[in-house]
Every structure is written in structure tokens, then in C-alpha cells.
C-alpha positions as CSV (number, residue, x, y, z in Angstrom):
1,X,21.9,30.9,47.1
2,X,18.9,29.2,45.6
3,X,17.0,31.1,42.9
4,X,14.1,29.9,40.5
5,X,15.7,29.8,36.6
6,X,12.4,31.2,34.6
7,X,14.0,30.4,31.2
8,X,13.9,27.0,32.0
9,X,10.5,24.6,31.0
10,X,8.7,22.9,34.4
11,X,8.8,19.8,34.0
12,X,5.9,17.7,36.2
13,X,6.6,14.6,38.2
14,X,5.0,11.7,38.9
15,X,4.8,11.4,42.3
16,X,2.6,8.5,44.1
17,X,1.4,8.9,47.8
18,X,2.0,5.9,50.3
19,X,0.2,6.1,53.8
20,X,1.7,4.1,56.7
21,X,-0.9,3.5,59.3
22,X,-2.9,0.8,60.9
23,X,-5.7,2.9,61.6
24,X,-6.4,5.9,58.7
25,X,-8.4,5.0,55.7
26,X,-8.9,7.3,52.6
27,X,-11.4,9.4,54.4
28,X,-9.0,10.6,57.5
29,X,-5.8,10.7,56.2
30,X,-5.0,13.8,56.5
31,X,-1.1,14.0,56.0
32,X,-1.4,11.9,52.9
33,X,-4.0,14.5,51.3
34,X,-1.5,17.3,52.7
35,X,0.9,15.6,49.9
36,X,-1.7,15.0,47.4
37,X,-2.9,18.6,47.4
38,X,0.5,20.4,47.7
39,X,1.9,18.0,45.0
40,X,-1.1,19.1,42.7
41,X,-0.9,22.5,43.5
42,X,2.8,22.7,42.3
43,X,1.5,20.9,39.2
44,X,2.6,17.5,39.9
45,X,1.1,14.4,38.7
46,X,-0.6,12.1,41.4
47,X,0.6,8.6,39.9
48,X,-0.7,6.6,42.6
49,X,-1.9,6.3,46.0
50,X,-2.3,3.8,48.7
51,X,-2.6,3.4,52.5
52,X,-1.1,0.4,53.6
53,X,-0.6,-0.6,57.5
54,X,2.9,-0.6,59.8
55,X,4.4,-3.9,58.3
56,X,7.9,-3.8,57.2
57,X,7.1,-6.5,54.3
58,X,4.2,-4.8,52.9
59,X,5.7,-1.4,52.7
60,X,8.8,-2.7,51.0
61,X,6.8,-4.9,48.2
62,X,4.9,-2.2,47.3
63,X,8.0,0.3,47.0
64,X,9.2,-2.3,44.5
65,X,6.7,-2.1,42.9
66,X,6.2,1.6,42.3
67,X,10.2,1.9,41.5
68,X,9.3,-0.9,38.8
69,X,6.7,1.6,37.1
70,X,8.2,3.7,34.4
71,X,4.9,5.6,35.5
72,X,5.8,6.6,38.8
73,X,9.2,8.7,39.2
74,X,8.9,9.9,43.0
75,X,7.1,7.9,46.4
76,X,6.4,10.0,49.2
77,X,5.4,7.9,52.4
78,X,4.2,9.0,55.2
79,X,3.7,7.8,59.0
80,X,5.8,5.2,60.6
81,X,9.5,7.0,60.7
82,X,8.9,7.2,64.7
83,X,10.6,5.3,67.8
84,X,7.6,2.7,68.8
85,X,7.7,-0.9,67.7
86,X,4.9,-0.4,64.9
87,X,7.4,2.4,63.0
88,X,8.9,0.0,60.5
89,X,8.7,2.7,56.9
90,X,12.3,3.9,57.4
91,X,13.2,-0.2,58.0
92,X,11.2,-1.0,54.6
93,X,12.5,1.8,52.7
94,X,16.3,0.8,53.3
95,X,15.1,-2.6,52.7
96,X,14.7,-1.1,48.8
97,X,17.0,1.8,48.7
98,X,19.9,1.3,46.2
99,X,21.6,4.4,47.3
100,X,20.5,6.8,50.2
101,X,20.1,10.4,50.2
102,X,22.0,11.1,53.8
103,X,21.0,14.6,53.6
104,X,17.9,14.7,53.5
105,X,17.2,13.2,56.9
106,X,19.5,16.1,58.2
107,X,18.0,19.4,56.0
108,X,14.3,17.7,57.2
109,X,15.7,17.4,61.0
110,X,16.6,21.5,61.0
111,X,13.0,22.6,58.9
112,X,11.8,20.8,62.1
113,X,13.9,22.0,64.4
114,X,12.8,25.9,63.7
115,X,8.9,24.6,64.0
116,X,8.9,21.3,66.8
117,X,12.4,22.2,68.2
118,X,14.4,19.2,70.6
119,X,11.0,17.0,69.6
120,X,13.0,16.8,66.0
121,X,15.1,14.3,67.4
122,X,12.4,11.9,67.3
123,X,11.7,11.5,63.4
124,X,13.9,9.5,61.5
125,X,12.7,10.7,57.9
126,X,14.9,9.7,55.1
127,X,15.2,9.5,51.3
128,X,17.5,7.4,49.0
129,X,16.9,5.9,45.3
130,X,16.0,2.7,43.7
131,X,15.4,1.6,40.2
132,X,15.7,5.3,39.4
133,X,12.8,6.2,41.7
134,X,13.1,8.6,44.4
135,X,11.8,7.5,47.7
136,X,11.3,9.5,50.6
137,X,9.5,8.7,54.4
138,X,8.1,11.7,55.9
139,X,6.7,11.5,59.6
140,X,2.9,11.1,59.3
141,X,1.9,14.6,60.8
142,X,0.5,16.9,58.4
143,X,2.7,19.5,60.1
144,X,5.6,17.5,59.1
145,X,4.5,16.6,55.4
146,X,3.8,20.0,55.1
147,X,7.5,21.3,56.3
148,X,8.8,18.5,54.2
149,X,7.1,19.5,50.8
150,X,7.3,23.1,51.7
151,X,10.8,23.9,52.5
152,X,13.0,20.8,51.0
153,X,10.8,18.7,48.2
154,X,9.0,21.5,45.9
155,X,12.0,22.8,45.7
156,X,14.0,20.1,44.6
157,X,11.1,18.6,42.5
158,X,11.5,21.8,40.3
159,X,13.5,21.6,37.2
160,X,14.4,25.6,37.0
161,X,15.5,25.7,41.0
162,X,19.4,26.3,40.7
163,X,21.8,25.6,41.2
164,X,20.4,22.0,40.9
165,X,17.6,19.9,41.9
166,X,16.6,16.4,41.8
167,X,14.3,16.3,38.1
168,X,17.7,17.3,36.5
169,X,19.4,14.3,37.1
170,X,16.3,11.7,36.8
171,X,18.1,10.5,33.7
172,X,21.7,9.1,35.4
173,X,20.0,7.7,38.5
174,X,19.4,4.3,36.5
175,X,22.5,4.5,34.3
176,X,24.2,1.9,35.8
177,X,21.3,-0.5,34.8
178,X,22.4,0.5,31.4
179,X,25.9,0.0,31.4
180,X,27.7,-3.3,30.2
């Protein structure tokens, strides 16, 4: 079972924030500050943060560029994992992805099932890596942001949660870039 190591150091991330939405701006996003705040309040760095709109292009550029800034480690999106023709994120974000994260679209599809139940079916969050950057689309719901930071990525974002977690292994995700 899980379990918090308190002989360990916490070590904070730096996480920036991507909005998907044709319509939210700073002042009404409210699942992007949902990420903001819980990041801060786990004591997180805020690297960045943008709100872009539902094209495939746009969202992928600016991924690249994020994984391509040794000042960013972690980019949370949010909105445009659904079914409708505007929900392109999960499209962008393989677009980028080196590697994927499978399970994370599964552990995020049972928080939701115990809060949204069958309507879980309809989110197609996912995660995967690039450039040694974790990337991860979240539904835009604050309910969902909220399930996602609260049950999978605090966790995992937490260098003394055993038996592992992601910060641990930050080092090796770009060690292939190293190799010759």
C-alpha cells in the first residue's frame, strides 16, 4: 500500500498550467486555477501558465515548447479530452508524447467512476512524456482537475510517496538523449 516516507526531503516541481478553451480567459477559468491553487498548496512551483483555444496545432507547439524548458518539469492541461469535434488536447498531446503513460487514463477513469459513474466513459484523459517533461490532459471541469490532482497527481508528484512516484525517476526519463 502507499505510505508517505517522512525521512525523505520534498522536493517541488515545476509544473505549468495549459487551458484548452475557446471561450475562458484568465478571469473565468476556473479548472485551470483549481490546478494552480492545489499545485501551490502542495508546494509546487507555478512555472507557467496559458489559456490557449481547441486547435490541435497550437496546443502541440506550445507543449514543445514547455518540454524544451529546463524550467518547466510537469504540463497539466486542461479542457478538450471530450468526444465533440473541438476536443483536439488528447490529439495534440500524442502529437508530442515520446512515451505514454497508459495508466493513467485508466487510474483517472475509476477516481471518476466513484464520483461521475458510466459518464466516465466520456473523458479520454491521458499522460505520457516528452523531452523529459511529464504531460498530462485532464478534462476541463474543475470537478475533474480536482479528482485528478487529488487522488492520482499529488501523489505521484511527491518524492517521499512509496513505494515510488514520478519526481524519483525525473532523472532517466531523458537518458536516452544522453546516450551515444
Amino acid at each position: 500500500m502507499s505510505r508517505v516516507d517522512m525521512t525523505r526531503d520534498f522536493m517541488a516541481v515545476k509544473i505549468a498550467v495549459l487551458t484548452v478553451s475557446d471561450t475562458r480567459s484568465l478571469s473565468d477559468d476556473t479548472s485551470g486555477e483549481t490546478l494552480v491553487g492545489r499545485i501551490q498548496a502542495a508546494g509546487h512551483i507555478l512555472a507557467d501558465r496559458k489559456i490557449l483555444p481547441d486547435e490541435r496545432g497550437e496546443i502541440a507547439d506550445q507543449l514543445r515548447v514547455w518540454c524544451a524548458d529546463p524550467g518547466i518539469d510537469v504540463v497539466i492541461s486542461t479542457g478538450g479530452t471530450g468526444l465533440t469535434g473541438r476536443d483536439v488536447s488528447v490529439e495534440a498531446h500524442r502529437d508530442v508524447y515520446e512515451k505514454e503513460i497508459d495508466a493513467f487514463g485508466t487510474v483517472f477513469t475509476m477516481v471518476s467512476m466513484q464520483k461521475i459513474g458510466t459518464s466516465a466513459v466520456q473523458s479520454r484523459a491521458t499522460a505520457g512524456v516528452a523531452k523529459g517533461t511529464y504531460l498530462f490532459a485532464l478534462p476541463g471541469s474543475p470537478g475533474a482537475c480536482r479528482d485528478a490532482w487529488d487522488e492520482i497527481l499529488v501523489k505521484q508528484f511527491d518524492y517521499r510517496h512509496r513505494p515510488c512516484n514520478f519526481v524519483e525517476i525525473f532523472p532517466r526519463l531523458d537518458e536516452k538523449l544522453r546516450r551515444k
